[in-house]
BAFI-3210 file (N, C-alpha, C; in Angstrom, 3 decimals, decimal comma, padded with zeros to 6 digits):
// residues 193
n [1|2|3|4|5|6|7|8|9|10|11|12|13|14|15|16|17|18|19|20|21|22|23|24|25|26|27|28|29|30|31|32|33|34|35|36|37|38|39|40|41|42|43|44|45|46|47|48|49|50|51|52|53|54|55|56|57|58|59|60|61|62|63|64|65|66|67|68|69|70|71|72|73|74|75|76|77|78|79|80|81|82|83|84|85|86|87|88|89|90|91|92|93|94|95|96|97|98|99|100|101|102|103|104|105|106|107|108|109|110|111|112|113|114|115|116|117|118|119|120|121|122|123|124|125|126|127|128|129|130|131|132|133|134|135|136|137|138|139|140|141|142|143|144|145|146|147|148|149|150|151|152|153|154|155|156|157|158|159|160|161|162|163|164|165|166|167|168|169|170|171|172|173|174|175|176|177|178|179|180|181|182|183|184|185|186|187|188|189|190|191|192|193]
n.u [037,142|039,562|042,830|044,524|043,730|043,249|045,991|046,873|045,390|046,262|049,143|051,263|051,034|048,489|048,906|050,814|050,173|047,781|049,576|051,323|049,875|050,001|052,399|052,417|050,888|052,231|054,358|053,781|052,090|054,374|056,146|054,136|053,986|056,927|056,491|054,786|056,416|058,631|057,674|056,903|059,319|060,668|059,126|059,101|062,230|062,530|060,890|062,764|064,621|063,892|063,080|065,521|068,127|070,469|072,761|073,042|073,155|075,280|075,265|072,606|072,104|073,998|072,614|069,831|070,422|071,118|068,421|067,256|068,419|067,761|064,912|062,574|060,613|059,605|061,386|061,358|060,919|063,850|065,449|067,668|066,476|067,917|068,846|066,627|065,081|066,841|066,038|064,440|066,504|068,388|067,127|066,318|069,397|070,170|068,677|069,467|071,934|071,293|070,245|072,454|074,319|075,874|077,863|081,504|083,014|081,699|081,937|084,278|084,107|081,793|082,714|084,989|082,717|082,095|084,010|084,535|081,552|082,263|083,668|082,098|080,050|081,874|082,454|079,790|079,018|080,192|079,468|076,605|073,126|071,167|072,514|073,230|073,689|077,309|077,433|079,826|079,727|076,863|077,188|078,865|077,676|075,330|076,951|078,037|075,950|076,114|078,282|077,548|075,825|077,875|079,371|077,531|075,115|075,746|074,864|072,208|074,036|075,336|075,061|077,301|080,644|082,321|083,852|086,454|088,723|087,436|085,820|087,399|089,325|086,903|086,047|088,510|089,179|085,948|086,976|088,689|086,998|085,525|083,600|082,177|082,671|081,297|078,461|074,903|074,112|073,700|072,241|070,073|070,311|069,341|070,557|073,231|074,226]
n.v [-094,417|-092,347|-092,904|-091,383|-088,652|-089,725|-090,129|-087,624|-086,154|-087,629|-086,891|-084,020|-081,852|-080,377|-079,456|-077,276|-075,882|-074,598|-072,930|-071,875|-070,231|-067,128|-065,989|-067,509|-065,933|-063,056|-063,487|-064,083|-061,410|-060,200|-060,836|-060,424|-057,265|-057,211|-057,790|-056,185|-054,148|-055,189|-055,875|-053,777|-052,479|-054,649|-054,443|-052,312|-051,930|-054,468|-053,739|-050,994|-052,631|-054,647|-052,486|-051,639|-050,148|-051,767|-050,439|-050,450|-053,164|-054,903|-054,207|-054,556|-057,222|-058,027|-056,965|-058,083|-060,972|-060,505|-059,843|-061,900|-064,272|-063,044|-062,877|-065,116|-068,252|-068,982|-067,887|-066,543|-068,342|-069,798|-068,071|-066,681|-065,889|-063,511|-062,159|-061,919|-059,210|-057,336|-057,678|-055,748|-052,996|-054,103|-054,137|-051,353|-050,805|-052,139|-050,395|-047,987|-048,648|-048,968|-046,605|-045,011|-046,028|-044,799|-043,869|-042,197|-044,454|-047,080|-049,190|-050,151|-050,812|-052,625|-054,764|-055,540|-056,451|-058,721|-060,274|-060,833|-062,436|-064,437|-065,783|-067,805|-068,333|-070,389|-072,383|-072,876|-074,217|-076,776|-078,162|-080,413|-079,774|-078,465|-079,403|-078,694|-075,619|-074,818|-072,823|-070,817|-069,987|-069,661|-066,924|-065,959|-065,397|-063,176|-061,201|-060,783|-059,345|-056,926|-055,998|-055,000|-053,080|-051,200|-050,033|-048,916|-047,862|-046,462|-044,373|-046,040|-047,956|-050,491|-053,816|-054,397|-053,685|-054,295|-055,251|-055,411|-056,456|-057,779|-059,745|-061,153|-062,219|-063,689|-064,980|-067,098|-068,209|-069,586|-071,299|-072,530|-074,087|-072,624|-072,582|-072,762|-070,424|-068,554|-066,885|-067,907|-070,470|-073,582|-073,668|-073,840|-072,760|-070,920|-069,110|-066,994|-065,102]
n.w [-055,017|-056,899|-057,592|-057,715|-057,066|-053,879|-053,511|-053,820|-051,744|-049,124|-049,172|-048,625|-050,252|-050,070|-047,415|-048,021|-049,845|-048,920|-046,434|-047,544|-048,924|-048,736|-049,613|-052,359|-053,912|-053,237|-054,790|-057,129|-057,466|-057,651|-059,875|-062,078|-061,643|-062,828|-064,851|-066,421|-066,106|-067,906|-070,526|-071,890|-072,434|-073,879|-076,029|-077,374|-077,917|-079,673|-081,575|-082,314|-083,567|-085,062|-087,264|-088,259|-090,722|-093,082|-092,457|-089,476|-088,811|-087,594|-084,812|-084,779|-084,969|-082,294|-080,158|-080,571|-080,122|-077,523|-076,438|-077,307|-075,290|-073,266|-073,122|-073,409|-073,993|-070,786|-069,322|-067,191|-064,786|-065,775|-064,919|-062,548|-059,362|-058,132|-060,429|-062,133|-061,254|-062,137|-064,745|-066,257|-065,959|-067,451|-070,332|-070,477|-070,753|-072,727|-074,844|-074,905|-075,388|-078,497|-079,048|-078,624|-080,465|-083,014|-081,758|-081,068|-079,825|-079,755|-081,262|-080,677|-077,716|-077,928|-078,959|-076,553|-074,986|-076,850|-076,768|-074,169|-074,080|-075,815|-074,945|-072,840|-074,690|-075,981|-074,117|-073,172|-076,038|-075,416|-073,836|-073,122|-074,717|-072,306|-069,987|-066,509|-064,972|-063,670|-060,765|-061,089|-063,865|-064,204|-062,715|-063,758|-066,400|-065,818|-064,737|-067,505|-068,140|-066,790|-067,477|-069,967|-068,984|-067,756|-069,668|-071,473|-070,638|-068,493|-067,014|-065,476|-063,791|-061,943|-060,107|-059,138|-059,034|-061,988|-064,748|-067,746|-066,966|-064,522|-065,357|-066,537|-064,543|-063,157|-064,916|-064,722|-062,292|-061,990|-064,069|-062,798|-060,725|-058,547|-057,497|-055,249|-053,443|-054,921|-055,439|-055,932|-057,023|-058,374|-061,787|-064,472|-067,860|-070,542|-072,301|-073,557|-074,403]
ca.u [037,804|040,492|043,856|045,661|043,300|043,739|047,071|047,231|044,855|047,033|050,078|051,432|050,659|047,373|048,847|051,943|049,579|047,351|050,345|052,331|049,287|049,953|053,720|052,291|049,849|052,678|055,408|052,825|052,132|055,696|056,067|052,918|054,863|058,102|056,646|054,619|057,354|059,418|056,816|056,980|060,866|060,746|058,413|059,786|063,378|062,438|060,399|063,598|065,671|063,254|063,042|067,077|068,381|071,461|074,268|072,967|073,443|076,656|074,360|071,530|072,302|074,069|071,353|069,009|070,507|071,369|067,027|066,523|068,962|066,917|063,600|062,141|059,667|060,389|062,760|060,674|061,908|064,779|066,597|067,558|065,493|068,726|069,135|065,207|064,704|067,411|066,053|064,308|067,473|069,451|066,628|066,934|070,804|070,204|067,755|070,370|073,191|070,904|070,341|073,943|074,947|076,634|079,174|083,294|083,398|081,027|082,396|085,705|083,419|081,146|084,466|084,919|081,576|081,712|085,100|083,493|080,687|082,638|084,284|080,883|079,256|082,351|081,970|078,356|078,792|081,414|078,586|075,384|071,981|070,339|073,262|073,386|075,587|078,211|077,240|079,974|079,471|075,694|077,486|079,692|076,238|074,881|077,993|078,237|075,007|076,060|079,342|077,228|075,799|078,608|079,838|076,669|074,255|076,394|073,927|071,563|074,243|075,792|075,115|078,487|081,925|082,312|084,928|087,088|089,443|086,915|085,167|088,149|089,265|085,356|086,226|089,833|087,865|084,674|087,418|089,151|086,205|085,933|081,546|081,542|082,792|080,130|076,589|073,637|073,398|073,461|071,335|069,763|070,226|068,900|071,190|074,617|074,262]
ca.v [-093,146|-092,348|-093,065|-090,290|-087,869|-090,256|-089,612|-086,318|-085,807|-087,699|-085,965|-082,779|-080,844|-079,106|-077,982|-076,176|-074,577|-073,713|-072,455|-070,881|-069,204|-065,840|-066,522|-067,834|-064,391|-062,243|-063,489|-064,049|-060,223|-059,325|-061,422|-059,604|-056,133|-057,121|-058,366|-054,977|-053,104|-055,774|-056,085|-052,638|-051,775|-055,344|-054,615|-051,110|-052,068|-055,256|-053,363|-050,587|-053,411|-054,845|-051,274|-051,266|-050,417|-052,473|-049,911|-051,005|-054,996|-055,726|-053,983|-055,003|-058,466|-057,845|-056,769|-059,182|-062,228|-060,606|-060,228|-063,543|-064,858|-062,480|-062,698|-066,340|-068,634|-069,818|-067,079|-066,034|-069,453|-069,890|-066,731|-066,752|-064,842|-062,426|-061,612|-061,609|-058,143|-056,962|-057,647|-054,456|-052,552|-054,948|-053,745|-049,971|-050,598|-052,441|-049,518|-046,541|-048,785|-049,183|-045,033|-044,498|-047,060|-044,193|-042,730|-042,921|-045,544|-048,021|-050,375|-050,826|-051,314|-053,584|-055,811|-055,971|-057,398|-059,583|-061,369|-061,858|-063,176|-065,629|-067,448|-068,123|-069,498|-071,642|-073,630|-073,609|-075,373|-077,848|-079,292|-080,912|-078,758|-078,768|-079,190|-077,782|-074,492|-074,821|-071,432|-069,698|-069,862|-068,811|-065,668|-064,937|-064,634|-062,306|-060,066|-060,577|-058,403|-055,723|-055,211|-054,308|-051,858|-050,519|-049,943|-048,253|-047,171|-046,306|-043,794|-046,837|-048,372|-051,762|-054,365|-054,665|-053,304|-055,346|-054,644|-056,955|-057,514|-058,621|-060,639|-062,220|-062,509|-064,630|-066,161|-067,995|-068,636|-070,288|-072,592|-073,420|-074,803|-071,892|-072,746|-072,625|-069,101|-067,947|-067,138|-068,316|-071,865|-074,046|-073,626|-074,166|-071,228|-070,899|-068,133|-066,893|-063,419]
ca.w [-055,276|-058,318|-056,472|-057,759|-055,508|-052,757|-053,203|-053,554|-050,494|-048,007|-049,465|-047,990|-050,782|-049,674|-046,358|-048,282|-050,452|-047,182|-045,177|-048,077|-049,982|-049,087|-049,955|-053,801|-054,245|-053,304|-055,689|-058,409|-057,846|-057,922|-061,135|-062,907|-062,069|-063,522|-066,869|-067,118|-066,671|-069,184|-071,903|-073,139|-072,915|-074,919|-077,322|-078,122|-078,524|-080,732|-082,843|-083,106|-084,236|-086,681|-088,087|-088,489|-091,651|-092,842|-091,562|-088,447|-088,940|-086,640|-083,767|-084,431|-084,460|-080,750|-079,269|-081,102|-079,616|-076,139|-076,279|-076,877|-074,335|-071,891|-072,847|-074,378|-073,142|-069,628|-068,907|-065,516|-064,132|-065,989|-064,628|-061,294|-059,025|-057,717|-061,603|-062,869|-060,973|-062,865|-066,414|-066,835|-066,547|-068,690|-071,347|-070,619|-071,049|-074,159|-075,860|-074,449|-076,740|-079,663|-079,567|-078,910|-082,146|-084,131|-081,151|-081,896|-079,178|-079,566|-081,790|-079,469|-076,203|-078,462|-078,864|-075,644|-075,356|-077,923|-076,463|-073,244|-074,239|-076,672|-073,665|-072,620|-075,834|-076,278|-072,723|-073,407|-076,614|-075,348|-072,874|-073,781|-074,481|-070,867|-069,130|-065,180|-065,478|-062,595|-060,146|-061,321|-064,981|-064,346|-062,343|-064,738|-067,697|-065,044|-064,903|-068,792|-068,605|-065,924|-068,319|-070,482|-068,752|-067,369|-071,016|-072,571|-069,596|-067,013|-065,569|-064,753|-062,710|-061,992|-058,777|-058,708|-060,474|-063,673|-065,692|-068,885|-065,913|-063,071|-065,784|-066,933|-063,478|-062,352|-065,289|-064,267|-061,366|-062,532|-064,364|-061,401|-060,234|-057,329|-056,993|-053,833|-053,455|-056,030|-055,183|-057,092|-057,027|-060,239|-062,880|-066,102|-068,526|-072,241|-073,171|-072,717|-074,655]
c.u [039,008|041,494|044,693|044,928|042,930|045,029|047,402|046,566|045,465|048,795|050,298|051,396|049,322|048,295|049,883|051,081|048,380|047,945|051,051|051,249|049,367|051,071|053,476|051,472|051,072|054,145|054,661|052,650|053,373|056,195|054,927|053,714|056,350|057,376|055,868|055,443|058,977|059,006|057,289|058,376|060,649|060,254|059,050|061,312|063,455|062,063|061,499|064,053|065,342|062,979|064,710|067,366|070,085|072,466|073,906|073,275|074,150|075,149|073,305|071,324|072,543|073,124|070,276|068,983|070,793|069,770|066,637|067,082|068,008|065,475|063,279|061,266|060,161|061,364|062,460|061,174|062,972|066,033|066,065|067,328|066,224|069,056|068,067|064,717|065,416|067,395|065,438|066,013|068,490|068,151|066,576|068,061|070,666|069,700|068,951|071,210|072,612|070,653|071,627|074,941|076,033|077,902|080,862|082,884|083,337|081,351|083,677|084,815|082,753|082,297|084,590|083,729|081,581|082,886|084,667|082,546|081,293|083,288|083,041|080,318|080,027|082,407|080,916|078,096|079,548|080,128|076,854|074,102|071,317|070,762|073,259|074,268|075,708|077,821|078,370|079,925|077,793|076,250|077,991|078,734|076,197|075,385|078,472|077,299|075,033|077,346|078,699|076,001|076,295|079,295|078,630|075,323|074,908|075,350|072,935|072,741|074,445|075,151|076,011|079,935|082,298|083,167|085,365|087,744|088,870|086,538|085,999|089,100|087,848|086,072|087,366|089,045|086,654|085,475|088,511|088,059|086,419|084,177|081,239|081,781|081,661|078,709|075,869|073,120|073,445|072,300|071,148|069,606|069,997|070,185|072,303|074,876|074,230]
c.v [-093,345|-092,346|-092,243|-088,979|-088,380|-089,942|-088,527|-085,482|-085,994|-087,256|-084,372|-081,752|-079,681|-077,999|-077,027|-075,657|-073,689|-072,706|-071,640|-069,929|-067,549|-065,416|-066,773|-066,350|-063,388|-062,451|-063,459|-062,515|-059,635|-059,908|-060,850|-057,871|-056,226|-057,420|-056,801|-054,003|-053,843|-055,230|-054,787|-052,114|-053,098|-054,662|-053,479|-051,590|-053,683|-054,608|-052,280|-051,504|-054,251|-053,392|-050,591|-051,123|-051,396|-051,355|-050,027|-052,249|-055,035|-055,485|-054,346|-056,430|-058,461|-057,853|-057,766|-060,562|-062,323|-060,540|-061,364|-064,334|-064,419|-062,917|-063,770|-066,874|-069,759|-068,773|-066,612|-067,424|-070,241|-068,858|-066,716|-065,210|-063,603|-061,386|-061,006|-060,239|-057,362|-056,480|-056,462|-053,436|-052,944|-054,256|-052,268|-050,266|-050,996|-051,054|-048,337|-047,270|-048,379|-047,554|-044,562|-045,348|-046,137|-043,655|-043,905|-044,145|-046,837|-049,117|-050,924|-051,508|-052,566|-054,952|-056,244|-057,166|-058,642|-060,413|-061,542|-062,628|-064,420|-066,663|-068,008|-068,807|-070,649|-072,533|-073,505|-074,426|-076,771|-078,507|-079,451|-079,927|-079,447|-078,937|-078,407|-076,729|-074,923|-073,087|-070,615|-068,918|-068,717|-067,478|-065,235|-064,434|-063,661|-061,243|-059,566|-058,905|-057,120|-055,338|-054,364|-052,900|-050,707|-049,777|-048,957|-047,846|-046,551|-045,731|-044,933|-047,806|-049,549|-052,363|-054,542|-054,091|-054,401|-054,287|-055,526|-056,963|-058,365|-059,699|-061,677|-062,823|-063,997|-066,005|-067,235|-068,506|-069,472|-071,784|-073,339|-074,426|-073,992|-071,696|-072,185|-070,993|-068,085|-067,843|-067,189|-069,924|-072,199|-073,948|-073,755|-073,097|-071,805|-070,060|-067,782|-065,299|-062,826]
c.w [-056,185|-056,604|-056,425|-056,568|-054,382|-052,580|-052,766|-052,250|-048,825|-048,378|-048,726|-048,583|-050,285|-048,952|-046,889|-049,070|-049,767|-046,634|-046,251|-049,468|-050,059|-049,547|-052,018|-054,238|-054,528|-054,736|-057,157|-058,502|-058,703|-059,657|-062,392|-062,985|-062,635|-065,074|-067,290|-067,238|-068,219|-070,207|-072,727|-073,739|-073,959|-076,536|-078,534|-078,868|-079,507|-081,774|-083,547|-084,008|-085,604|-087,849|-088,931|-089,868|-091,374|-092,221|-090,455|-088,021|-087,747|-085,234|-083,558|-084,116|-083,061|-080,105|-080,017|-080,004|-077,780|-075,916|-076,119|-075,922|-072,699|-072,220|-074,028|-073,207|-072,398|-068,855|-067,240|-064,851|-064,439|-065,114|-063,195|-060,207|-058,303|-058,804|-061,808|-062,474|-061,464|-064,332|-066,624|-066,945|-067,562|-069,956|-071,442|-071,333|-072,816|-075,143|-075,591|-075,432|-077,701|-079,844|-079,633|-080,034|-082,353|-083,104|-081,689|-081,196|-079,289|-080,239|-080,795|-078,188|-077,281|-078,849|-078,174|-074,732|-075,791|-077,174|-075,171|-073,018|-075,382|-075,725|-073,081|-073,432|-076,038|-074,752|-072,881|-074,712|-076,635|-074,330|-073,409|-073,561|-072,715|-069,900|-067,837|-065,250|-064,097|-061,727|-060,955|-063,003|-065,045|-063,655|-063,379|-066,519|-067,512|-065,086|-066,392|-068,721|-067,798|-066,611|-069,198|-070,555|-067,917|-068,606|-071,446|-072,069|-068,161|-065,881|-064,687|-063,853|-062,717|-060,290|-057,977|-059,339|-060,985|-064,493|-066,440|-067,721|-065,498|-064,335|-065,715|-065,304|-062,670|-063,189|-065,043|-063,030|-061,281|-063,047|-063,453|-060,660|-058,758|-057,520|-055,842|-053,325|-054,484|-055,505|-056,247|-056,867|-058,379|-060,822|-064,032|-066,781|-069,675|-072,938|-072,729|-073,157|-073,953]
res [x|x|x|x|x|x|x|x|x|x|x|x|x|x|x|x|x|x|x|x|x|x|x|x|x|x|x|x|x|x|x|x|x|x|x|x|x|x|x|x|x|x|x|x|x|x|x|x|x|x|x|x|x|x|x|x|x|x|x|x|x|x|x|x|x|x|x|x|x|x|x|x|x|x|x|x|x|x|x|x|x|x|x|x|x|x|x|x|x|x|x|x|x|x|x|x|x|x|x|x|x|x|x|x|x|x|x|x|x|x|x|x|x|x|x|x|x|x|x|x|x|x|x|x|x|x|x|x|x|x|x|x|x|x|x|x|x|x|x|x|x|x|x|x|x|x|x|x|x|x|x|x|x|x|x|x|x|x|x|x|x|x|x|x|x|x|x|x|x|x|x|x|x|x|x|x|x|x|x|x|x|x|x|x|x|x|x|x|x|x|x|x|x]
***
């Protein structure tokens, strides 16, 4: 007999996929209804943004790169599974900015944005690609993305109040090294948009 399925026979793999198969069906479901309800807000609000003319640029870029931070390959087990039920509304919120582009406001809130999310890209490029984020760094992504739809969806609603204070608040916090007070658990993130 090959020794690797000797191995794998007196291994304890079978019985966890025995004992936890109705456990793998049901998350696999729940994972099949989040991407159908992803796929299409994706597809739609990529294809706005490829349709952008330039007086759109600044915005369209924004939202460009906060897409690919959300949605690349791997992102279903990259993104932690308290967030991942989340990402459809983070893509509503996104498509409600990209129709509301032209109001007075939006460039000031989009500021705001943009300087929270810059303390973020710069500690993610000060540590090596692949790097473990520290829990509260991966919280404070998370909350990046409920600012911004406290900013430019409100009606859909936050998990939590997020504000430039609280952020900048997590964030003094996060660099204290205050983990353990943070929920999530460390993780590996692609994106920081």
């Amino acid at each position: 007999r090959d020794k690797l399925v000797t191995g794998v026979q007196t291994c304890a793999l079978p019985i966890f996929l025995r004992e936890g198969r109705s456990g793998v069906v049901a998350a696999a479901e729940g994972l099949r209804a989040l991407l159908a309800r992803l796929l299409p807000l994706y597809r739609r609000l990529r294809a706005d943004l490829d349709a952008a003319d330039s007086r759109a640029e600044a915005v369209r870029a924004d939202l460009s790169t906060q897409l690919d931070a959300l949605i690349y390959p791997g992102f279903l087990t990259a993104t932690p599974a308290e967030w991942r039920r989340h990402l459809p509304r983070y893509l509503e919120a996104a498509q409600q900015r990209w129709e509301k582009r032209g109001q007075k406001q939006h460039a000031e809130l989009s500021a705001q944005v943009r300087a929270a999310a810059a303390r973020l890209e710069h500690w993610r490029a000060s540590v090596p690609e692949g790097w473990p984020w520290p829990t509260s760094m991966v919280e404070y992504r998370w909350l990046l993305e409920e600012f911004r739809v406290s900013l430019f969806a409100q009606t859909l609603g936050t998990v939590r109040p997020v504000s430039a204070q609280r952020l900048e608040q997590w964030w003094r916090h996060g660099l204290a090294g205050g983990d353990e007070a943070a929920p999530g658990g460390t993780q590996r993130q692609r994106g920081s948009a």
